[in-house]
N, C-alpha and C positions, 0 to 999 in steps of 0.2 A: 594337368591333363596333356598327356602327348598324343599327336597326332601320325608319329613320323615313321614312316612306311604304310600309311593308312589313306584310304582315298578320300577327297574330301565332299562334303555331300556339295547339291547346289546349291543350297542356302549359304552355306558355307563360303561355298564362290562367291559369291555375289556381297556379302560380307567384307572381303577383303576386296573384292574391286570398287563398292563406294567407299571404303575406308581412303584407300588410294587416289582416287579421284578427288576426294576431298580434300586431301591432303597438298596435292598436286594443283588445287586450285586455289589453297592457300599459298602456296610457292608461287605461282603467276601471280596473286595482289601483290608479292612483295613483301607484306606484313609481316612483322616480326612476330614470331611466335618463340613462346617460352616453353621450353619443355620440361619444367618441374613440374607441369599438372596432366601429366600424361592421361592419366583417368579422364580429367574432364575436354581434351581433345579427341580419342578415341567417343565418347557418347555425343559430342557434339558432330563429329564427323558420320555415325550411324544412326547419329536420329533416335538418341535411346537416352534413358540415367543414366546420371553417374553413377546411383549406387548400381544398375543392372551390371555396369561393366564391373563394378567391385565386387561385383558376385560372382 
């Protein structure tokens, strides 16, 4: 699904801004994070499944 030239709704916004912030608060702990499980970062960073993101 592309998006690109397309506006994005608010939900949507809001989507990528806790994704970010989450992500950004993993960078200030420090912690290493492994990114071969991309999936299960993205549903842990939005509060969601993992299978909803595999969806």
């Amino acid at each position: 699904m592309s998006f690109q030239g397309k506006e994005f709704t608010v939900e949507m916004k809001q989507l990528v801004v806790d994704l970010k912030l989450h992500f950004d608060t993993e960078k200030k702990l420090g912690k290493f994070v492994s990114t071969k499980n991309a999936t299960k970062r993205v549903a842990q960073g939005l509060g969601i499944g993992e299978a909803t993101v595999k969806r």
